[in-house]
C-alpha positions in Angstrom: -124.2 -215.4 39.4 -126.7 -213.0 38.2 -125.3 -213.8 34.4 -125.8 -217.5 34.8 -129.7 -217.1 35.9 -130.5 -214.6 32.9 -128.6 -217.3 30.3 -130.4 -220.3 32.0 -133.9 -218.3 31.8 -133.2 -217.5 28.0 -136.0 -219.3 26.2 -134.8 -219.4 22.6 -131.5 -219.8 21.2 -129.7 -219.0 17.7 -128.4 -221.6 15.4 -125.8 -221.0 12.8 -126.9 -223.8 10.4 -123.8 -223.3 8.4 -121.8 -225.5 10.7 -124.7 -228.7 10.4 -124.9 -231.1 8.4 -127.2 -230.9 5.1 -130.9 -232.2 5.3 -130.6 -234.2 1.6 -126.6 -235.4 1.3 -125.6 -235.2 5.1 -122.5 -233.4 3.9 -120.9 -231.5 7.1 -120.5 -228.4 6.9 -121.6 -227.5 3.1 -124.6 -225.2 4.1 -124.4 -221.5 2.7 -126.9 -218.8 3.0 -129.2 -218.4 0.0 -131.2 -215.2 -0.5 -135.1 -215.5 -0.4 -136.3 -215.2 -3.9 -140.0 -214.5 -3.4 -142.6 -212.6 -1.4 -143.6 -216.1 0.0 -140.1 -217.1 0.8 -139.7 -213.7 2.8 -142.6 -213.5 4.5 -141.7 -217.4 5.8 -138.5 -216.7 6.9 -139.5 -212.9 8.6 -142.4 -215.2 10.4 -140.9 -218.7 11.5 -137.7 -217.2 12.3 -136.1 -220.0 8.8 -133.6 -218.7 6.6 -132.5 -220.2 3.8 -129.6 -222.5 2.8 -128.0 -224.2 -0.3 -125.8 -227.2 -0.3 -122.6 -226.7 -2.1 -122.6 -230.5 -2.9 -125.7 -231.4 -3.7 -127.3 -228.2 -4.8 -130.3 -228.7 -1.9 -131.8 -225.4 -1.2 -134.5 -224.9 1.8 -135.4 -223.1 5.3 -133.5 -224.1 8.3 -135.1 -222.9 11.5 -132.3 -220.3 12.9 -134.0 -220.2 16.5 -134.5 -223.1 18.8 -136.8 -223.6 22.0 -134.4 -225.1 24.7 -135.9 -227.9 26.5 -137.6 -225.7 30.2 -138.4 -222.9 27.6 -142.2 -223.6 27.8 -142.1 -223.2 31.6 -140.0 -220.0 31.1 -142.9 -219.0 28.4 -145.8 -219.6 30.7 -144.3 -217.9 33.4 -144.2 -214.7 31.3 -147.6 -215.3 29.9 -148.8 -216.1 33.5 -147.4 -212.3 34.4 -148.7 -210.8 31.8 -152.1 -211.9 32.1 -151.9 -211.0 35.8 -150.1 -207.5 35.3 -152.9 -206.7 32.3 -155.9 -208.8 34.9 -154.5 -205.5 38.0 -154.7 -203.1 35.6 -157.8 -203.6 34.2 -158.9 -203.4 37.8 -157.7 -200.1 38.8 -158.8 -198.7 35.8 -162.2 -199.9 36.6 -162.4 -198.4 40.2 -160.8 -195.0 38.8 -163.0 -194.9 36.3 
């Protein structure tokens, strides 16, 4: 029970983009992982949570998002922000009458 709350709360999920189809032939499963060959292409895909794929059809190469937003993950995201602002709005409160 306690499992099946956690999972449903999750607010992100990974994608293995090997398994989809390709963006430029639509090929099924033809994606492999290609390494990031620049500063820009590794600072994208530590950032934007893409990775990078080649087509071993067509020769496409790109960034595939690898994380997803499932569809009631903004109200899961503004719940947390909603605690966090009130945890950090208490604290700030007893710091200021201690202080």
């Amino acid at each position: 029970m306690t499992k099946s709350l956690i999972r449903r709360a999750r607010a992100f999920y990974r994608v293995n983009p090997v398994y989809s189809d390709c963006p430029s032939c639509k090929s099924s499963a033809s994606l492999q992982r290609s390494h990031s060959r620049n500063f820009k292409e590794k600072l994208v895909s530590k950032l934007l949570f893409h990775k990078y794929y080649r087509c071993k059809e067509c020769g496409w190469r790109g960034a595939i998002k690898t994380i997803r937003f499932k569809a009631a993950s903004l109200l899961v995201i503004l719940f947390y922000m909603l605690l966090i602002l009130t945890a950090g709005f208490i604290t700030h409160q007893i710091l200021k009458r201690l202080l």
